[in-house]
Backbone of each chain as ProteinMPNN parsed JSONL, in Angstrom:
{"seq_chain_A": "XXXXXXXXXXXXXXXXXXXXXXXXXXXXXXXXXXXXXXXXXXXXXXXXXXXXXXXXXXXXXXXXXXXXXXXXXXXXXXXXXXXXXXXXXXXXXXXXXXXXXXXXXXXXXXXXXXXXXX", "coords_chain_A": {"N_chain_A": [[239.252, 89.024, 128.48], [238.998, 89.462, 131.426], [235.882, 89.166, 132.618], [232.513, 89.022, 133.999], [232.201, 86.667, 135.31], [234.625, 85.797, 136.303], [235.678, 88.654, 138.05], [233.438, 88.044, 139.529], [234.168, 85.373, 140.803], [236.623, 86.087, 141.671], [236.67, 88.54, 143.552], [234.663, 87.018, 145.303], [236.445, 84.544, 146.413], [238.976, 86.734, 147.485], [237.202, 87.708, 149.315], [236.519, 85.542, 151.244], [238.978, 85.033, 152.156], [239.707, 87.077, 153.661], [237.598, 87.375, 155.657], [238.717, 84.537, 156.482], [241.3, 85.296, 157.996], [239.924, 87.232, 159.596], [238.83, 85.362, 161.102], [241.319, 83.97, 162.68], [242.367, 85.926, 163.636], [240.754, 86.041, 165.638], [241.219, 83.942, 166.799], [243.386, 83.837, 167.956], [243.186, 86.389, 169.601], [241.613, 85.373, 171.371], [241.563, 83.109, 172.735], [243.172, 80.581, 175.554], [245.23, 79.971, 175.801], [248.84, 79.264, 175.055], [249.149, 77.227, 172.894], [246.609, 76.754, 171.901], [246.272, 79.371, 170.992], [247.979, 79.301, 168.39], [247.502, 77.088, 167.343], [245.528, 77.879, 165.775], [245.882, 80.334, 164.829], [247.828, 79.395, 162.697], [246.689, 77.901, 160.797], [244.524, 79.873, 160.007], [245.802, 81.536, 158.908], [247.366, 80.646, 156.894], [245.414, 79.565, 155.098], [243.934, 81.878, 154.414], [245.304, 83.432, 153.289], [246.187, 82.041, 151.65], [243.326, 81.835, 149.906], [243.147, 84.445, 149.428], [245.565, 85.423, 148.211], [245.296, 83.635, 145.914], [242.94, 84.462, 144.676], [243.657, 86.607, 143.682], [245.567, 85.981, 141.752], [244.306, 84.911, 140.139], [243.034, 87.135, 138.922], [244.755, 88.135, 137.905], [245.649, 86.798, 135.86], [247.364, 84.585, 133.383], [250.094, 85.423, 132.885], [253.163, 87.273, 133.244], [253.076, 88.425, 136.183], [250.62, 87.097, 137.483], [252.16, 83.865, 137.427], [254.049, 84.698, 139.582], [252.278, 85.619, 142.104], [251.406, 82.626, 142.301], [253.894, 81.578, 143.154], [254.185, 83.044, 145.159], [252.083, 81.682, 146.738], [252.828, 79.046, 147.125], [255.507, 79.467, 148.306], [254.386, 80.258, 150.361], [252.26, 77.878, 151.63], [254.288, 76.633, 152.223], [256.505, 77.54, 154.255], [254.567, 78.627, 156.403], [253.769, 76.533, 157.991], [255.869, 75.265, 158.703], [257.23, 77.405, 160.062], [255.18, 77.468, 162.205], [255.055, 74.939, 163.64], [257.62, 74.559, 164.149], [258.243, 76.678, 166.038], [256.179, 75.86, 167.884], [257.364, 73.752, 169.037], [259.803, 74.57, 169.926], [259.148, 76.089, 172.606], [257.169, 73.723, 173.625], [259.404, 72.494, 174.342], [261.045, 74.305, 176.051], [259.308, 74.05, 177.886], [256.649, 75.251, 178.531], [253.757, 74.278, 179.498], [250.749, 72.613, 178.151], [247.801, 74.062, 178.011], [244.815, 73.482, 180.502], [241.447, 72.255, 181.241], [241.056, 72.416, 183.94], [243.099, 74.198, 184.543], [242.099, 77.126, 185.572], [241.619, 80.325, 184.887], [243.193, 81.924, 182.652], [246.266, 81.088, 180.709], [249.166, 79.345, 181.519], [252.153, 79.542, 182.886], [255.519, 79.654, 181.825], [257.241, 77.445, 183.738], [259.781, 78.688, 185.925], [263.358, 78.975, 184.294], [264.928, 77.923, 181.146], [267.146, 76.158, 182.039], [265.8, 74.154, 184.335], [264.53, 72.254, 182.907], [262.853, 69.125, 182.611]], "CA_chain_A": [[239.942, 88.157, 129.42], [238.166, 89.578, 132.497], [234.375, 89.023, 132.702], [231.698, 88.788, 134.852], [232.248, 85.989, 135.962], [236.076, 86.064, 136.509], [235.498, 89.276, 138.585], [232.712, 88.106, 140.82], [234.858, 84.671, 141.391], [237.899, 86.953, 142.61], [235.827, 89.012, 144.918], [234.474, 85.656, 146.376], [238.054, 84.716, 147.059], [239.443, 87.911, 148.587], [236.463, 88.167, 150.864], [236.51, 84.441, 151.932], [240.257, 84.797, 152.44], [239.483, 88.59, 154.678], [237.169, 86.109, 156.618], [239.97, 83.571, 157.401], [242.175, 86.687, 158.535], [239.461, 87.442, 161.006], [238.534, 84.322, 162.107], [242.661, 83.731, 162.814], [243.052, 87.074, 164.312], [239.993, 86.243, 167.254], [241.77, 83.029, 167.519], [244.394, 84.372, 168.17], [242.811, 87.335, 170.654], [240.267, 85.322, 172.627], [241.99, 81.672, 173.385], [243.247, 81.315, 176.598], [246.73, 78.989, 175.875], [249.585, 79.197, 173.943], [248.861, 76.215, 171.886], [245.384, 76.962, 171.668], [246.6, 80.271, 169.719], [248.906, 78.943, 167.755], [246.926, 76.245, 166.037], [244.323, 78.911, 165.351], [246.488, 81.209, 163.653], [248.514, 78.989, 161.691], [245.949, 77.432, 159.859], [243.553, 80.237, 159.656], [246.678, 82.824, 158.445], [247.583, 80.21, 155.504], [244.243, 79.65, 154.065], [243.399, 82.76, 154.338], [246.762, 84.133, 152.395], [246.003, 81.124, 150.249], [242.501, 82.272, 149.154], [243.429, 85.779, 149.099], [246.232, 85.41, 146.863], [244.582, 82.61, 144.798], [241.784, 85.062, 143.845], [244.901, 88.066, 143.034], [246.492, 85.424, 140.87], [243.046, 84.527, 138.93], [242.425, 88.734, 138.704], [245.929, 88.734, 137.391], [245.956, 86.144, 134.526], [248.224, 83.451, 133.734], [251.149, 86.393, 132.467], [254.174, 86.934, 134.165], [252.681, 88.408, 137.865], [250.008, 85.672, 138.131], [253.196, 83.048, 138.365], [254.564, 85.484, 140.613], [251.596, 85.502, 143.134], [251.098, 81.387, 142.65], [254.541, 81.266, 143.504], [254.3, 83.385, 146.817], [251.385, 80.674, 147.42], [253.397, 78.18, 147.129], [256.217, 80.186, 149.664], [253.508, 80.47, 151.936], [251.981, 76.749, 152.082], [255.654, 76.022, 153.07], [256.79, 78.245, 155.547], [253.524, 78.657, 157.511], [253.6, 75.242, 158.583], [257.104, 75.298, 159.044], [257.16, 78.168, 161.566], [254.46, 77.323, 163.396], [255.773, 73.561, 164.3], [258.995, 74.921, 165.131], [257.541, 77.642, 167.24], [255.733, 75.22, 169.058], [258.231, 72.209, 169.751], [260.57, 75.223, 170.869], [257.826, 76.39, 173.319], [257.223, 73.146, 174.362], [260.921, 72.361, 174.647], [261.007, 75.221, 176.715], [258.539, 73.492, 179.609], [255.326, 75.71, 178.718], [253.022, 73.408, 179.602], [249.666, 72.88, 177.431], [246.38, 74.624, 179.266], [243.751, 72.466, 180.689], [240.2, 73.342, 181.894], [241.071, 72.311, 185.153], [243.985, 75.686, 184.389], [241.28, 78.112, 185.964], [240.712, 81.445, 183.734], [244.595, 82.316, 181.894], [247.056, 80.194, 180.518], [249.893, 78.804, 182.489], [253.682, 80.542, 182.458], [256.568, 78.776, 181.867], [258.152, 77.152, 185.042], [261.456, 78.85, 185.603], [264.084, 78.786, 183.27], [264.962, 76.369, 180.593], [267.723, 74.573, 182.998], [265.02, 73.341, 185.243], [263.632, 70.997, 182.004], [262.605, 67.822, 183.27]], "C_chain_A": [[239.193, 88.221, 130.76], [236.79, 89.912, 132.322], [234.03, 89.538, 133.699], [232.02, 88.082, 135.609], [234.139, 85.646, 136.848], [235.729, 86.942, 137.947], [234.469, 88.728, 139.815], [233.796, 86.407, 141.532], [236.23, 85.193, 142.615], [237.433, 87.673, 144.184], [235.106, 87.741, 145.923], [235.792, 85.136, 147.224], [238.505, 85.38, 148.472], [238.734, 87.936, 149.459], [236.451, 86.874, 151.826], [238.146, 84.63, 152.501], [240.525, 85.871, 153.884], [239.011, 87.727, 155.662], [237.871, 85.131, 157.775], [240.902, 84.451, 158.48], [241.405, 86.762, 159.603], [239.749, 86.697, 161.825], [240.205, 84.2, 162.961], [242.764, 84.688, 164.019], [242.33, 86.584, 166.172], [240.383, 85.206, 167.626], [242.502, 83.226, 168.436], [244.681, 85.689, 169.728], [242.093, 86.309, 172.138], [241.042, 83.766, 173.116], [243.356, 81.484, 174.749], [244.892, 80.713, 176.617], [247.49, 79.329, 174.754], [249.817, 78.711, 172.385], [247.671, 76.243, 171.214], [245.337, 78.579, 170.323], [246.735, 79.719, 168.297], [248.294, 78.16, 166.356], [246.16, 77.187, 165.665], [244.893, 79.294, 164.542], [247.159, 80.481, 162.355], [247.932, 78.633, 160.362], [245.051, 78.452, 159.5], [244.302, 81.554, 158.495], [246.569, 81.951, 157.098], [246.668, 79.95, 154.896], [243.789, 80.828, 153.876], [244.049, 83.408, 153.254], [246.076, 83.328, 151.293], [244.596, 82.109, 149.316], [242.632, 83.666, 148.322], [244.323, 86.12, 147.965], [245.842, 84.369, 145.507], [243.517, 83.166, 143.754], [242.789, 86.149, 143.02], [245.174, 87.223, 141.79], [245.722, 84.982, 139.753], [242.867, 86.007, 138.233], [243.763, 88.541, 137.565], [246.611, 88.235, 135.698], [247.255, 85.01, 134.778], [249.549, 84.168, 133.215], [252.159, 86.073, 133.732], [254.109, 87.43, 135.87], [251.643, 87.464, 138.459], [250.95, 84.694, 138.584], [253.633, 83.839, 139.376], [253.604, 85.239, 141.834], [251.477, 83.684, 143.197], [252.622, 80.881, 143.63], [254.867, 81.636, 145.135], [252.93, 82.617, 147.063], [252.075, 79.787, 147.72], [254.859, 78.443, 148.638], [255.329, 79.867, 150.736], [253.155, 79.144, 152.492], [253.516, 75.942, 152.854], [255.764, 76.124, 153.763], [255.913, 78.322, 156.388], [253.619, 77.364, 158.573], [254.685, 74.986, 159.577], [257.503, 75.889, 160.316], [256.676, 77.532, 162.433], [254.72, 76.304, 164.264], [256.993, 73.868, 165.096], [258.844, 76.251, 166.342], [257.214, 77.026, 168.484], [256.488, 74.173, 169.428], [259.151, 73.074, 170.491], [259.995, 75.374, 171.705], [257.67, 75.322, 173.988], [258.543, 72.147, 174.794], [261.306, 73.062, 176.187], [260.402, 75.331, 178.156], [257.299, 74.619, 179.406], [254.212, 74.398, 178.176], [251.285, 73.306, 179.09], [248.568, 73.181, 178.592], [245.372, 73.803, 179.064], [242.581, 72.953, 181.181], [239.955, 73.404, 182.895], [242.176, 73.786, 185.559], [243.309, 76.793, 185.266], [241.29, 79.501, 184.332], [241.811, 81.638, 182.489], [245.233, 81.122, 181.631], [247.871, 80.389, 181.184], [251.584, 79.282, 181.862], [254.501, 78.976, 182.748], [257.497, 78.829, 183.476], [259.618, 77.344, 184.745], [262.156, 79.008, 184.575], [264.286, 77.493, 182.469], [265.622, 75.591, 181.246], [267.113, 73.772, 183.678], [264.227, 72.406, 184.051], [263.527, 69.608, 182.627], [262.804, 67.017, 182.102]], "O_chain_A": [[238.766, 87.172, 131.242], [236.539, 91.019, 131.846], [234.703, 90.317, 134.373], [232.232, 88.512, 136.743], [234.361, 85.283, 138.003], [235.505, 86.274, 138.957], [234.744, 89.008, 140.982], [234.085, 86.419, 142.728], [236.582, 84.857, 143.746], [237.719, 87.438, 145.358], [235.134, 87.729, 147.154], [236.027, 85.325, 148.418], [238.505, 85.062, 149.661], [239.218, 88.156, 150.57], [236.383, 87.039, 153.044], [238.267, 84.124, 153.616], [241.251, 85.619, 154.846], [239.791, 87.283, 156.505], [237.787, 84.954, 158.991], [241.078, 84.136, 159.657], [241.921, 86.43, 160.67], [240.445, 86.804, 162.834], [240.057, 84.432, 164.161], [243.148, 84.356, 165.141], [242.853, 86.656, 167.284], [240.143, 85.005, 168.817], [242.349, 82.866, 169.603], [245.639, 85.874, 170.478], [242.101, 86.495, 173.355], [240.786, 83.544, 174.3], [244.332, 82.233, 174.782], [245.659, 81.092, 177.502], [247.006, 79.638, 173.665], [250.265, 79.205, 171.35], [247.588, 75.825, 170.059], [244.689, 78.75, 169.29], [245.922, 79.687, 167.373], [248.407, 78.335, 165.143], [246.404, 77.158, 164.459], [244.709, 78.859, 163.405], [247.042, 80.91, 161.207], [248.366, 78.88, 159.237], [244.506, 78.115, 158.449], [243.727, 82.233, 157.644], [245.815, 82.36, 156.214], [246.94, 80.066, 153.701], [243.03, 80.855, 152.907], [243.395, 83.912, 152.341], [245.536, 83.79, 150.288], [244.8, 82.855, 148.357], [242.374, 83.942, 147.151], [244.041, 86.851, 147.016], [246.175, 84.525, 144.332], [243.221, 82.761, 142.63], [242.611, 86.422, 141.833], [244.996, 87.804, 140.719], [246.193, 84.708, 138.649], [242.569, 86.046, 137.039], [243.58, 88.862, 136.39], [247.384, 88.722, 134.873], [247.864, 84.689, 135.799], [250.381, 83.276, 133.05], [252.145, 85.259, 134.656], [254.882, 86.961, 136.705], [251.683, 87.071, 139.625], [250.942, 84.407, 139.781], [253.41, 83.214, 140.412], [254.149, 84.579, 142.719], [251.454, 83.321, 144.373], [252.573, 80.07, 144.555], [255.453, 80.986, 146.0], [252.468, 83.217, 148.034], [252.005, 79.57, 148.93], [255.021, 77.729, 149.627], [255.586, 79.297, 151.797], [253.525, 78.928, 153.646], [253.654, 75.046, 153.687], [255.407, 75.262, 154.567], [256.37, 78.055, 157.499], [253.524, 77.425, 159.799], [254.606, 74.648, 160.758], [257.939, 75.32, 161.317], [257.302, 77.017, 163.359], [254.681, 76.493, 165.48], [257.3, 73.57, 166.251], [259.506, 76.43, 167.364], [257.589, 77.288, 169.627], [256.039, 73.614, 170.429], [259.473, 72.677, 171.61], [260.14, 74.263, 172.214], [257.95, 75.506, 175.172], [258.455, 71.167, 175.535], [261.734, 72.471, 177.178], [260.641, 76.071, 179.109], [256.907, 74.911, 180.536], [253.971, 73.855, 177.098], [250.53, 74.013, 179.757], [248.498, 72.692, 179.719], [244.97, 73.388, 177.977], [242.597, 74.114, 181.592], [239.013, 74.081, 183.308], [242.088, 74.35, 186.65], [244.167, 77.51, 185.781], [241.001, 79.356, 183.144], [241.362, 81.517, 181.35], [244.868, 80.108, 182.225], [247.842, 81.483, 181.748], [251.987, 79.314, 180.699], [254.324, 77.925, 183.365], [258.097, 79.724, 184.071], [260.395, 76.779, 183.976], [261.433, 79.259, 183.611], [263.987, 76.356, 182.834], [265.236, 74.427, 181.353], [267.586, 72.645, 183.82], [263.218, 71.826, 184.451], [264.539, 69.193, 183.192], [262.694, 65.793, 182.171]]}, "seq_chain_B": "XXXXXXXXXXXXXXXXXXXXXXXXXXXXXXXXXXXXXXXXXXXXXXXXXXXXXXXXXXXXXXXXXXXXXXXXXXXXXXXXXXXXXXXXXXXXXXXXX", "coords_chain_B": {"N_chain_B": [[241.188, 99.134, 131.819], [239.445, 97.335, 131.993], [235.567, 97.03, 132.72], [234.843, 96.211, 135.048], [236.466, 96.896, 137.594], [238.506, 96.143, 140.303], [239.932, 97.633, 142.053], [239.148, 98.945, 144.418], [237.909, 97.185, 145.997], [240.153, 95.66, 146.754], [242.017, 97.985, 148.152], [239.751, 98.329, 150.177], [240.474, 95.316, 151.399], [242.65, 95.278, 151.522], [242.636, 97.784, 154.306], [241.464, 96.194, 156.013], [242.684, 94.27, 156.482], [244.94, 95.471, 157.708], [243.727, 96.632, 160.302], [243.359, 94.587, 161.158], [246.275, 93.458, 162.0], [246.414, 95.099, 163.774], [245.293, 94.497, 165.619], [246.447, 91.727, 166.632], [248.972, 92.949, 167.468], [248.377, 93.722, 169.606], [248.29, 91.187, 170.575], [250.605, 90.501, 170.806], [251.92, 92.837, 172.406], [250.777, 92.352, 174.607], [250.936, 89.315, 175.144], [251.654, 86.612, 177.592], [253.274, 85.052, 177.639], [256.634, 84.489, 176.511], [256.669, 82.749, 173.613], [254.254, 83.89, 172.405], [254.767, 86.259, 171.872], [256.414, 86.221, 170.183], [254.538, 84.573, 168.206], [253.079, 86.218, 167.298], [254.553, 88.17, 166.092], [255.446, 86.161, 163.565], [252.88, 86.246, 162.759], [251.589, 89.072, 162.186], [253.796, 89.501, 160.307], [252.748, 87.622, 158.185], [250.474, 88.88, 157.193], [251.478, 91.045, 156.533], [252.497, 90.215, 153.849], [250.495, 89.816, 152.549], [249.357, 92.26, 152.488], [251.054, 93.634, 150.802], [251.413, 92.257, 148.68], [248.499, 92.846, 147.732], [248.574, 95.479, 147.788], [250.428, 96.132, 145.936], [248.591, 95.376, 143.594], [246.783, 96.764, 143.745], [248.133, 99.597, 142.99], [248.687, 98.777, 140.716], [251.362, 98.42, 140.138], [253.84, 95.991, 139.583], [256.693, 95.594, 140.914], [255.622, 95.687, 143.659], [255.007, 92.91, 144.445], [257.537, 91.608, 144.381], [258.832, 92.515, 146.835], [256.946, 91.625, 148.608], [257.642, 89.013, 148.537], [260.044, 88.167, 149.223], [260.06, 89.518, 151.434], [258.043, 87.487, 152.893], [259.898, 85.49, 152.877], [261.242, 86.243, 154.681], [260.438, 86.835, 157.235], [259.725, 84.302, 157.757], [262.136, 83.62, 158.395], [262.587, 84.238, 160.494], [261.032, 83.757, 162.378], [261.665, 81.378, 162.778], [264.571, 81.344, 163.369], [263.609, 82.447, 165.855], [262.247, 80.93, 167.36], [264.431, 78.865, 167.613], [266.421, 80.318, 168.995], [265.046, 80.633, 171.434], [264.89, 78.149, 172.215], [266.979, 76.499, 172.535], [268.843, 78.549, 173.15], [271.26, 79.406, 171.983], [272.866, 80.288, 168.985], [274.185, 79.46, 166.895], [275.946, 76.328, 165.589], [274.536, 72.842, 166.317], [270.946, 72.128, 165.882], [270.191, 70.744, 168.051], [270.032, 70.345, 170.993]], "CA_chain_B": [[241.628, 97.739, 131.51], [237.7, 96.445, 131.923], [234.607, 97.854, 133.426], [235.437, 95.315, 136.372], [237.302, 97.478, 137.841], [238.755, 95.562, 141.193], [240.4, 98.425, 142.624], [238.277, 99.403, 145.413], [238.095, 95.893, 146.747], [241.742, 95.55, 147.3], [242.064, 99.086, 149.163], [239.077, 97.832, 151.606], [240.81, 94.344, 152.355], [244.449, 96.038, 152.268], [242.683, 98.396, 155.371], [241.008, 95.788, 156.877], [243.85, 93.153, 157.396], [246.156, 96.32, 158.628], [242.837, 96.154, 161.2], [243.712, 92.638, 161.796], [247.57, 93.318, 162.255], [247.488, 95.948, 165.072], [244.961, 93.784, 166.598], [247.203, 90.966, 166.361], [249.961, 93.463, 167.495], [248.282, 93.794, 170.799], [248.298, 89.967, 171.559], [252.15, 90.834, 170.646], [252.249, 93.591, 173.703], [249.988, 91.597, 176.192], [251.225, 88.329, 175.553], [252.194, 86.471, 178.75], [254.4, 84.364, 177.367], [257.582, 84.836, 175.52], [256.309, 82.22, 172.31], [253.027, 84.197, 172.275], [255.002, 87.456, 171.296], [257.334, 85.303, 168.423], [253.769, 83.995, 167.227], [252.335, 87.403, 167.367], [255.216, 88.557, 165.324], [255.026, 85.655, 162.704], [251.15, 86.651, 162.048], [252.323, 90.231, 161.367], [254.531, 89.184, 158.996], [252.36, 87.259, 157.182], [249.861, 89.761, 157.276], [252.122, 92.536, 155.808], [252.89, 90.028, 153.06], [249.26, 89.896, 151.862], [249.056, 93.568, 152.426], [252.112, 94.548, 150.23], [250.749, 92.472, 147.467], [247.162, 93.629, 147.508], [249.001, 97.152, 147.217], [251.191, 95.967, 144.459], [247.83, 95.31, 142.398], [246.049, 98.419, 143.753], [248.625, 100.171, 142.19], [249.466, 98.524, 139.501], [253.153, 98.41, 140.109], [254.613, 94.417, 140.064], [257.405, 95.592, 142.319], [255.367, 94.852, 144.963], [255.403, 90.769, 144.303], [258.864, 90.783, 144.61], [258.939, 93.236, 147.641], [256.183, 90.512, 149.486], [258.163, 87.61, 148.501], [261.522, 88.76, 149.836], [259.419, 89.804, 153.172], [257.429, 86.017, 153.298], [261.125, 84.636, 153.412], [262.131, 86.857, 156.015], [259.233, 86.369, 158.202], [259.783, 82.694, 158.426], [263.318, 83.082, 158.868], [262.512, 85.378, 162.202], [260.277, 82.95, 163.217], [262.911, 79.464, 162.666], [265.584, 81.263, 164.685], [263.867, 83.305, 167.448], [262.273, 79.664, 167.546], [265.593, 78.099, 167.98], [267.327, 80.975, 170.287], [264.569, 80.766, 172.532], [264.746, 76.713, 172.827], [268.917, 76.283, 172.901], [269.65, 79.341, 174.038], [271.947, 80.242, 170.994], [272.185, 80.601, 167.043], [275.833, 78.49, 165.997], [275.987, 74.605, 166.165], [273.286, 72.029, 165.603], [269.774, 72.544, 166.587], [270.173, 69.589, 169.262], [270.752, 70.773, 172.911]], "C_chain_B": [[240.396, 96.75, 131.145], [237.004, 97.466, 132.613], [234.603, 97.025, 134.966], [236.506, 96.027, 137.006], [238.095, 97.066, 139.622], [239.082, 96.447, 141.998], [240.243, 98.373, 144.268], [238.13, 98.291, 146.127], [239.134, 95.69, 147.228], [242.083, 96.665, 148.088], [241.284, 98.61, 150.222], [240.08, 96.386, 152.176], [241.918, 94.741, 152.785], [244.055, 96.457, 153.666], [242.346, 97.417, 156.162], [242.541, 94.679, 157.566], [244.809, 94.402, 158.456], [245.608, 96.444, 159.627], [243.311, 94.965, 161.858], [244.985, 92.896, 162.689], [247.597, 94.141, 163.455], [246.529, 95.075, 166.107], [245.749, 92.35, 167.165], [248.646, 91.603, 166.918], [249.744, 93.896, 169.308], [248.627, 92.014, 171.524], [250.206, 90.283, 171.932], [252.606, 91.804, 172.023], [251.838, 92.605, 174.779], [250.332, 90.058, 176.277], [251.88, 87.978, 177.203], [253.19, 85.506, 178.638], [255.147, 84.624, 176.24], [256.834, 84.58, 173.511], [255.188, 83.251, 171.754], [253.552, 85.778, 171.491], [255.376, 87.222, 169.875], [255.888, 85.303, 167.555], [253.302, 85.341, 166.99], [253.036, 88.172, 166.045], [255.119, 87.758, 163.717], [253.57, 86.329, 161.845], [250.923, 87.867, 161.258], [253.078, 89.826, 160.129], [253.449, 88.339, 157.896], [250.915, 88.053, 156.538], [250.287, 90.796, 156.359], [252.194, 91.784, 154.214], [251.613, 90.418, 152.148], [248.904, 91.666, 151.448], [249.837, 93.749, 151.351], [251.751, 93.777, 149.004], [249.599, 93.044, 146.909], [247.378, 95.199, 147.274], [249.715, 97.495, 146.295], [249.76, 96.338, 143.574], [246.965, 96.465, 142.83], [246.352, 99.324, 143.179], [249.079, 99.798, 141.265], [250.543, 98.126, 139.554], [253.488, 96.807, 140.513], [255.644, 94.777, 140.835], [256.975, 94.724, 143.141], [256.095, 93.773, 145.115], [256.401, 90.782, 144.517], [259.092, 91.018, 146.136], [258.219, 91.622, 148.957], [257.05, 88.949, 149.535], [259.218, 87.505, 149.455], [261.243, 88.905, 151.296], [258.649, 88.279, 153.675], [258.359, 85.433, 153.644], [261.648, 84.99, 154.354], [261.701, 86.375, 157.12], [259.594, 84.976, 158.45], [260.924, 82.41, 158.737], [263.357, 83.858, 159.999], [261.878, 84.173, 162.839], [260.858, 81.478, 163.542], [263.825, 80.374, 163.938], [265.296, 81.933, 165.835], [263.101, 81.722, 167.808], [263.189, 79.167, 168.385], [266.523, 79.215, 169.327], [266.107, 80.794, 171.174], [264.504, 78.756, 173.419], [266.061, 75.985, 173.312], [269.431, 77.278, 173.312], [270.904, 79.991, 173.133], [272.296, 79.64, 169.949], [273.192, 79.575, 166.358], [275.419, 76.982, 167.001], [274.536, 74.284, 165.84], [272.104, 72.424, 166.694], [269.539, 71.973, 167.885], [270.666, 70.473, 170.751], [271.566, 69.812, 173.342]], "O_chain_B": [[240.337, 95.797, 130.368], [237.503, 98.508, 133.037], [234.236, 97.663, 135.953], [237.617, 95.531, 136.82], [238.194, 98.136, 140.223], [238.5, 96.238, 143.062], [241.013, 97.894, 145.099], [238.293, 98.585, 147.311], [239.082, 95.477, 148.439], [242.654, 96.216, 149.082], [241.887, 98.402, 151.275], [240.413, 96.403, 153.361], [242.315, 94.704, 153.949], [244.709, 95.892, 154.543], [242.874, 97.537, 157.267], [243.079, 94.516, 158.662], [245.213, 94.224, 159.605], [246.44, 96.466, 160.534], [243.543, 94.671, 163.031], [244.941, 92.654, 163.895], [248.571, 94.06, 164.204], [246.887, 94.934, 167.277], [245.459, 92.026, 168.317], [249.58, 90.804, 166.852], [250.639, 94.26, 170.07], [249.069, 91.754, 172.643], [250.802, 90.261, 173.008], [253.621, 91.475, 172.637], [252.571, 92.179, 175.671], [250.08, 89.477, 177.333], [252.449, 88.825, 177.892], [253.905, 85.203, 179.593], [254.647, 84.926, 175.156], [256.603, 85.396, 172.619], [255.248, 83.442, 170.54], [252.829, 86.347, 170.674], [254.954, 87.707, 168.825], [255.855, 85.845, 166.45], [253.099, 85.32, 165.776], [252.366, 88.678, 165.144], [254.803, 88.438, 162.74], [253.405, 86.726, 160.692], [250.367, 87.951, 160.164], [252.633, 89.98, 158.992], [253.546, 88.633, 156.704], [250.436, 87.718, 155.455], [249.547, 91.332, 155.534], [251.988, 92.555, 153.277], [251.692, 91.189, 151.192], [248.374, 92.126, 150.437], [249.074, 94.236, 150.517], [251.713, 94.519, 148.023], [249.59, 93.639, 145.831], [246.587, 95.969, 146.729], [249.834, 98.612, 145.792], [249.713, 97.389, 142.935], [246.439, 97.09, 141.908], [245.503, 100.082, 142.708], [250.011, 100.443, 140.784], [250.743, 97.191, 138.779], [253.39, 96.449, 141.686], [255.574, 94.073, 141.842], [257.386, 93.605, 143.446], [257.205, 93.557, 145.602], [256.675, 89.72, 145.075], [259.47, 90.066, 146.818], [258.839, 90.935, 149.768], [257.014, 88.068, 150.394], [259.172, 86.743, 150.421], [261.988, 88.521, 152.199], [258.725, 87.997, 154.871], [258.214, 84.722, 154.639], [262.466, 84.314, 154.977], [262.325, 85.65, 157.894], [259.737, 84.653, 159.63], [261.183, 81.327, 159.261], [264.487, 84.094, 160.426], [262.357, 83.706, 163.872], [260.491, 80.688, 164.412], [263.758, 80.126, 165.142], [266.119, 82.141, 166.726], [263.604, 81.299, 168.848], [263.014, 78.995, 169.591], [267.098, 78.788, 170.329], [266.685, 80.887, 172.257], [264.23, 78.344, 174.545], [266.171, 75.145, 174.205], [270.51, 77.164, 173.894], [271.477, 80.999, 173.546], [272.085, 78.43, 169.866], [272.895, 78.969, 165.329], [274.987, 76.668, 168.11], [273.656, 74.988, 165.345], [272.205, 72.843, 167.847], [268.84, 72.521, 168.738], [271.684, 71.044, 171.143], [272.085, 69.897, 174.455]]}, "name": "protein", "num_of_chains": 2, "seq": "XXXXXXXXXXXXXXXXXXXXXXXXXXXXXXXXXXXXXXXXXXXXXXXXXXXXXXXXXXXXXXXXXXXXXXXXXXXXXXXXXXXXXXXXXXXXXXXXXXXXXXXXXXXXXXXXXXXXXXXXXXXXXXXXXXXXXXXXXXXXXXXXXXXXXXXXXXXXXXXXXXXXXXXXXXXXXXXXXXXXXXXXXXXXXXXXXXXXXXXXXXXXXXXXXXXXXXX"}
């Protein structure tokens, strides 16, 4: 059932998926806005999960824990999206205002409390 | 099971994402804005999920999978209502302000 080729496909996977994880994480570290995070991570967390578990679920066979991992893919392509939209419409509900390059070096704090919403 | 023995691959990415997560756990301290902690928290969570399966199949044990699943649903339900308490201001009644 597991080969050569099986095995080196999986390890392609997992490490492309480790990859995404990084890339996500320095999104996530080095960008200077809220929004500018945000999209970073969202998309770089769920492909990354995706690949990562996509290669588990090839290692694992088509038995009863392969559905198991396709199915927490399937969880994940949902919810990721899900959060992150509602994260950010709260957020910008909230009056944090998107960062511009005219911003100077940091991103920009939320004016006041939410009663002052315009 | 085979001479493919995967093992050892899944222990390195398991350590490395938990790498990822405390780095990811600092944007979570130093954020300067509230959302930036929520998202910080989300990323963790989805982070741990990957972890707790990759340690299911390290060890063998299917537990895990269920353990990660149960924690992927949680995670997004932390992240919908600190969402929503931080945009209305509180948890009962419709999402509408």
């Amino acid at each position: 059932m597991i080969d050569a080729a099986h095995a080196l496909l999986v390890c392609f996977l997992v490490i492309a998926g480790a990859a995404f994880f990084f890339i996500g994480t320095l999104g996530l570290l080095r960008f200077p806005d809220f929004y500018t995070r945000i999209h970073a991570v969202t998309k770089c967390d769920a492909l990354g999960a995706g690949l990562v578990l996509l290669g588990l679920a090839i290692w694992r066979g088509p038995d009863g824990e392969g559905v198991r991992i396709l199915a927490l893919i399937a969880l994940l392509l949902i919810s990721s999206p899900t959060a992150g939209h509602a994260l950010a419409r709260a957020a910008f509900r909230t009056g944090l205002k998107p960062w511009t390059r005219n911003d100077g070096e940091r991103d920009g704090e939320i004016p006041g409390d939410a009663s002052e919403r315009d | 099971m085979n001479e493919w023995s995967l093992i050892p691959l899944f222990w390195g990415t398991l350590i490395f994402l938990l790498i990822n997560a405390f780095a990811c756990l600092w944007r979570g301290l130093a954020g300067p804005t509230l959302p930036d902690r929520i998202l910080a928290a989300n990323v963790i969570g989805t982070k741990t999920m990957v972890v707790l399966v990759l340690l299911g199949l390290a060890r063998e044990q299917g537990i895990w999978l269920d353990v990660a699943l149960v924690y992927g649903l949680l995670s997004f339900t932390v992240t919908l209502v600190a969402g929503r308490l931080l945009e209305t201001g509180r948890l009962k009644g419709a999402w509408k302000q």
